[in-house]
FIDRENBA-916410 format. One line per 2 residues: number of its first residue (from 0); their letters; for each residue x, y, z of C-alpha. Coordinates in Angstrom, 2 decimals. Layout:
// residues N
NUM	A	X,Y,Z; ...
END
This chain:
// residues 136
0	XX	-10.80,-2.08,-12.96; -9.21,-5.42,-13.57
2	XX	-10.32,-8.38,-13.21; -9.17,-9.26,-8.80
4	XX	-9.74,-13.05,-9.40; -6.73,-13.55,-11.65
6	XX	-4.02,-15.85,-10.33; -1.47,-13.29,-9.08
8	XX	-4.20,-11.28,-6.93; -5.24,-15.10,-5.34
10	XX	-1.37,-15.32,-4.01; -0.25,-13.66,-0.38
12	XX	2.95,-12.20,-1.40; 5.63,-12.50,1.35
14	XX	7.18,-9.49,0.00; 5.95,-6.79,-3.22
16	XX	8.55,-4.39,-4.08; 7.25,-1.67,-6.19
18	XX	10.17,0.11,-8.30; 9.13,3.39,-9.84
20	XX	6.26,3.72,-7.70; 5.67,7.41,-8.27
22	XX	3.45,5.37,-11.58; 0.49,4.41,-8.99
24	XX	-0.01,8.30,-8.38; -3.15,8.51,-9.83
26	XX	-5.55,6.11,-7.66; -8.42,6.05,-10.25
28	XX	-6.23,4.27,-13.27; -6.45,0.37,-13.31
30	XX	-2.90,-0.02,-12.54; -3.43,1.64,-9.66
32	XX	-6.35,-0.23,-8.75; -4.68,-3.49,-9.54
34	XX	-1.53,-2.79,-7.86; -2.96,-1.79,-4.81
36	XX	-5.30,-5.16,-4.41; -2.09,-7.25,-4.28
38	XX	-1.84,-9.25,-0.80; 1.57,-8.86,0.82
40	XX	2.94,-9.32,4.21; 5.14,-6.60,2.89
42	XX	4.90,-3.81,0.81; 8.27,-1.44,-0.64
44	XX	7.39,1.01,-2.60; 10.86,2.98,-4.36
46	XX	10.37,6.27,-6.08; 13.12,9.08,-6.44
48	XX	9.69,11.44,-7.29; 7.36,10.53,-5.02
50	XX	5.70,13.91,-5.30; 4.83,15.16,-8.82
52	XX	2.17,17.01,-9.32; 0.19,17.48,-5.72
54	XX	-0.07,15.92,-2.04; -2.60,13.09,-3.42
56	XX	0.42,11.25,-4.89; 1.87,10.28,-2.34
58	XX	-1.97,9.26,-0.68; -1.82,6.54,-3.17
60	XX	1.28,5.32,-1.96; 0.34,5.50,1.48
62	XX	-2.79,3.26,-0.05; -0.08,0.53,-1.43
64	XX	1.67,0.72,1.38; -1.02,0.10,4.02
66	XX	0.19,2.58,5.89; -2.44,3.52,9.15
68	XX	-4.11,5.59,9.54; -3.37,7.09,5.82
70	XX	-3.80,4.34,3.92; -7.24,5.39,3.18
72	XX	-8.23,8.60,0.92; -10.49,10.03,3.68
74	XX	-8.33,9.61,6.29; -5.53,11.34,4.25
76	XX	-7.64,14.32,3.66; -8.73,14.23,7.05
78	XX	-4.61,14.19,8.77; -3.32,16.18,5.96
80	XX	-5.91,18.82,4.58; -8.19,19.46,7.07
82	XX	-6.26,18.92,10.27; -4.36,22.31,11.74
84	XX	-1.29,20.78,11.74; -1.28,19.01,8.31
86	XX	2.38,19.62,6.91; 3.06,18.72,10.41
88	XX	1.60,15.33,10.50; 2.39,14.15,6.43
90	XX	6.18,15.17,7.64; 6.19,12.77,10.50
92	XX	4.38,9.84,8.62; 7.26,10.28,5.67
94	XX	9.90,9.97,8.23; 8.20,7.24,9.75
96	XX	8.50,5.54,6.27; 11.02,7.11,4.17
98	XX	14.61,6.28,3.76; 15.93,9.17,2.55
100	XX	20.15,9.51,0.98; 22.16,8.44,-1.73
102	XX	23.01,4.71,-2.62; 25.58,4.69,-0.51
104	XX	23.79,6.02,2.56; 20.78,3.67,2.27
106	XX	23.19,0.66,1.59; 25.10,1.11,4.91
108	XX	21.30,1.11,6.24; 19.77,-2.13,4.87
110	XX	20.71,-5.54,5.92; 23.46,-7.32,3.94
112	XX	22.15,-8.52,0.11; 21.96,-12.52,0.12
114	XX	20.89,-14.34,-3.12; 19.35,-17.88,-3.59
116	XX	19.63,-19.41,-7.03; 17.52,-22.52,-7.85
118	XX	18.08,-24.28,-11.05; 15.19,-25.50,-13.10
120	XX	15.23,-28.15,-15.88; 12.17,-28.73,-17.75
122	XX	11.31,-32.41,-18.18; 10.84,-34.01,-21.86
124	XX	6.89,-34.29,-22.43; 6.12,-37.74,-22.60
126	XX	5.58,-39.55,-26.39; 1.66,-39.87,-25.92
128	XX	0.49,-36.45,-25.41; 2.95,-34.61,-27.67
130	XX	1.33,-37.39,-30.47; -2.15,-35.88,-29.58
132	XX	-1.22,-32.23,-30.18; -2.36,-30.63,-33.78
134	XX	-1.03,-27.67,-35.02; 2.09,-27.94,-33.44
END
């Protein structure tokens, strides 16, 4: 697995929006792993395939999403495989989560798009440590 103590898994992400999430499927891979460890007060997760090859896909979504009580492989087995009313309970916890539609549909769902651009100018390095540099 990769290495957690890297900047980027030190930061508490307001928000992580996963695009083509259907990737994470496989919870063993590293990307997985990684992806997963990410701290965020909020967690999207878009996939037009969220389902590819069997019902343990979509447990490793429910793991990125932190989504209770499913979040966890065990407890996913437990609600979904071994309960009586499996298909039952993994439909309600995907309508508890999913949008489902076209663009259109989902647009006229979600709040209003509003954009914040903040301009960035580097500052000129000063004389004495560009002088210091070799190689350069």
């Amino acid at each position: 697995m990769e290495d957690q103590t890297d900047p980027l898994h030190a930061i508490n992400f307001y928000r992580i929006a996963l695009d083509e999430a259907h990737e994470i499927r496989t919870a063993k891979t590293h990307r997985s792993q990684a992806i997963c460890a990410f701290m965020a007060e909020c967690r999207w997760a878009v996939t037009a395939t969220p389902l590819q090859n069997d019902l343990n896909d979509i447990s490793t979504l429910f793991n990125f999403l932190r989504y209770e009580p499913l979040h966890a492989k065990i407890r996913f087995h437990n609600h979904i495989f071994a309960a009586k009313p499996g298909m039952e309970n993994l439909r309600s916890a995907l309508q508890a989560v999913c949008l489902r539609g076209s663009k259109e549909i989902i647009a006229s769902i979600l709040p209003s798009r509003t954009e914040h651009f903040e301009t960035w100018s580097p500052q000129p390095e000063p004389r004495n440590k560009r002088a210091g540099r070799s190689g350069v």
